[in-house]
C-alpha positions in Angstrom: 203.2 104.9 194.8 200.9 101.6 195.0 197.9 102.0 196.6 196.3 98.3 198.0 192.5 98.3 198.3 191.1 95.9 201.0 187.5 95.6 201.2 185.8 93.7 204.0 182.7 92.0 203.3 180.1 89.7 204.1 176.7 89.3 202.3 177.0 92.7 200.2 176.4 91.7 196.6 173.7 94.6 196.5 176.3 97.2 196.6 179.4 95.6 196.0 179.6 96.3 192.5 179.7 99.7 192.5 181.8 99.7 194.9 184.6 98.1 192.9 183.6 100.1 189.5 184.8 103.3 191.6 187.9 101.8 193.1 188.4 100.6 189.0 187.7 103.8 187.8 190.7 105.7 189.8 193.6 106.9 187.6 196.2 104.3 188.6 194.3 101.5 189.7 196.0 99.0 191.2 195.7 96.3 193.5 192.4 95.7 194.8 191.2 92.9 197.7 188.1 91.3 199.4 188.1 89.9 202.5 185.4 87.9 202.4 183.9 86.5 206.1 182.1 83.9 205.1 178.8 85.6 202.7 176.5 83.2 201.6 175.1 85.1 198.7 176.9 86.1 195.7 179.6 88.0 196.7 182.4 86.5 196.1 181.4 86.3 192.8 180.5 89.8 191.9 184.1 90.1 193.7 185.6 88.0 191.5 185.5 90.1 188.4 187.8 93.1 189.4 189.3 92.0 193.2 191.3 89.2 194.3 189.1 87.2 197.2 190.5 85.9 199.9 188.4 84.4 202.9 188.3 85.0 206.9 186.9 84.1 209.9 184.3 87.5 210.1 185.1 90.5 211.7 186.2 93.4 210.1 188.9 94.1 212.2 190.1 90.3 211.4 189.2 90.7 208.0 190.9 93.6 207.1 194.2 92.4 208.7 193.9 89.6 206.3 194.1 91.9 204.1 196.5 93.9 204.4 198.6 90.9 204.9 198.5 89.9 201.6 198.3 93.4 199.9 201.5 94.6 198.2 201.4 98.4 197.9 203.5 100.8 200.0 200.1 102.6 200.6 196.5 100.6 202.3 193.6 102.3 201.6 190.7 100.5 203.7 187.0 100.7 202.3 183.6 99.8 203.5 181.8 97.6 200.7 179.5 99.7 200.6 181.0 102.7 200.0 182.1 104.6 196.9 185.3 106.6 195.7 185.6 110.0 194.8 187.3 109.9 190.8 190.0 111.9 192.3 190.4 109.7 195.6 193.8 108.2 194.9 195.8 111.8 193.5 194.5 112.8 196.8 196.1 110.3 198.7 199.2 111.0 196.9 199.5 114.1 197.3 199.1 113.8 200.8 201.7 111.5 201.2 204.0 113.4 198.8 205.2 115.3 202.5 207.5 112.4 204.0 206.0 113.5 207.3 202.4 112.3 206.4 201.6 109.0 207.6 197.7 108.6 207.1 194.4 110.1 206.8 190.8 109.8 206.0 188.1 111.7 203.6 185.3 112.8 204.2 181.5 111.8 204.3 178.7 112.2 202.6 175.2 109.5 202.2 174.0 108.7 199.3 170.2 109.3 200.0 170.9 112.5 202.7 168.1 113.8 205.1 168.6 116.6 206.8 170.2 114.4 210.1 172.4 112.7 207.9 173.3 116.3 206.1 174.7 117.4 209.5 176.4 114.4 210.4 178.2 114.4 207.1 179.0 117.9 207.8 180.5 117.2 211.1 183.5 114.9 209.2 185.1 118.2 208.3 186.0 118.5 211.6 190.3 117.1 212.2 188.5 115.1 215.2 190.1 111.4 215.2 186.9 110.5 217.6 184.9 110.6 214.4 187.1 108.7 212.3 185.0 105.8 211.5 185.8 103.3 208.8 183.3 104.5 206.4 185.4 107.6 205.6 188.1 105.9 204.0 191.1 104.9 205.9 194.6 105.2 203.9 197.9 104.4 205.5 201.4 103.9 204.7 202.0 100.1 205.2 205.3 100.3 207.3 203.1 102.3 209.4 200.7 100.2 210.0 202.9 97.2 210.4 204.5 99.2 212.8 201.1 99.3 215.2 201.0 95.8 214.7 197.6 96.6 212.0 193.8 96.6 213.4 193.1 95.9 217.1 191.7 92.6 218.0 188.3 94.5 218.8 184.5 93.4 218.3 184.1 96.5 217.1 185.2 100.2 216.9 189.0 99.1 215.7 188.0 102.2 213.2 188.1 104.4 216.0 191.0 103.0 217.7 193.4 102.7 215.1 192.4 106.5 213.9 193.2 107.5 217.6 196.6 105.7 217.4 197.6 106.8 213.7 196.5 110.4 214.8 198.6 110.6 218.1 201.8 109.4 216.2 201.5 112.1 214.5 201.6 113.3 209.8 197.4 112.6 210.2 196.0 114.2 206.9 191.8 114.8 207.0 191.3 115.5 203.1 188.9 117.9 202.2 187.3 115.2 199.1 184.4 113.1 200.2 183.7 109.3 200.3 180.2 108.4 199.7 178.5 106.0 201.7 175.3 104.2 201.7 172.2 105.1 204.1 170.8 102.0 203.8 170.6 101.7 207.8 169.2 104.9 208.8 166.4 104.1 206.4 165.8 100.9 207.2 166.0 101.7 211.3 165.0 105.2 210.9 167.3 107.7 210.9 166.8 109.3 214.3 166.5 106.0 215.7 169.6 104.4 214.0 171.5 107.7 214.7 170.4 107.7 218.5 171.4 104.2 218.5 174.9 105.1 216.6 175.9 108.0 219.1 174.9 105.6 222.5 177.6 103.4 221.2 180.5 106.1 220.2 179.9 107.4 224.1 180.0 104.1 225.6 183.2 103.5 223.2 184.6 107.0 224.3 184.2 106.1 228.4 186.2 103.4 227.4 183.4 100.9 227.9 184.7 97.6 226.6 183.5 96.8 222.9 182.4 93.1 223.9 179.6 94.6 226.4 178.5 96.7 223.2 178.3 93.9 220.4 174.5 93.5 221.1 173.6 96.9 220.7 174.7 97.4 217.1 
């Protein structure tokens, strides 16, 4: 079973290689791309060495279709570029999709420099609760599936949340118990009850069904 990495990226050099050392580092390795939207530092570059780079107008929602568009495996496993791998991250998305009725899924969360805040809100992705299925967790899906939903909505942002929502009602959603880790790098440069005050204003508006567009300048 081929698993495709797509990374979307813009201006993450900083964190980008160890990013791609984890993705490298999974038994089975395959296929790994960047979407790059338009970085004017070095990422392409750091890129470059272990991923195929292709370039997009940014958006991750844009970017990621791009993506997956090119990508080649049966199975797309979208990552934040900022965001490592478990070592055991792609046996557990086989052995997920081992059932023929599985269809997706995501890991869980954890930060890489936790406070107490962003202890419970790591804590709260062991919930099965699509609603909290942001892209940070590690979004794997079977590509017929995804060509079958015609891939990431055309969103300014939360097409995380939206296509979670729609892989989850279809049905063969998998929440795996092994954990993603994700940078903090927000919360401490915002402060993390700030940032996470901020964070939760925009997943209400998004659950109301506010339109994303009226939300852009929040973030």
């Amino acid at each position: 079973m081929q698993i495709s990495v797509v990374i979307p990226a813009l201006n993450e050099e900083a964190c980008l290689g160890a990013t791609l050392a984890s993705v490298q580092a999974q038994p089975g390795a395959t296929e790994v791309i960047l979407v790059d939207g338009g970085s004017t530092d070095a990422t392409q570059a750091v890129a470059a060495r272990l991923a195929r780079v292709l370039i997009s107008p940014p958006g991750r929602a844009v970017q990621m279709n791009r993506g997956a568009g090119e990508a080649s495996g049966e199975v797309l496993l979208f990552l934040h570029a900022d965001t490592l791998l478990p070592p055991d991250a792609f046996a557990a998305i086989r052995r997920a999709l081992e059932d023929p009725e599985a269809e997706a899924g995501l890991f869980r969360l954890r930060f890489d420099r936790p406070t107490p805040l962003l202890r419970f809100y790591a804590f709260t992705t062991r919930l099965p609760w699509p609603r909290l299925g942001f892209g940070d967790r590690g979004l794997f899906v079977r590509r017929s599936v995804f060509e079958a939903l015609g891939g990431f909505p055309d969103m300014a942002m939360f097409e995380d949340l939206e296509m979670t929502q729609r892989l989850h009602q279809r049905g063969g959603f998998r929440f795996l118990p092994e954990r993603v880790t994700t940078s903090a790098r927000r919360f401490h440069a915002n402060g993390t009850v700030r940032q996470q005050l901020r964070n939760t204003r925009l997943w209400l508006h998004y659950v109301r069904g506010t339109d994303p567009r009226r939300l852009t300048h929040l973030y």
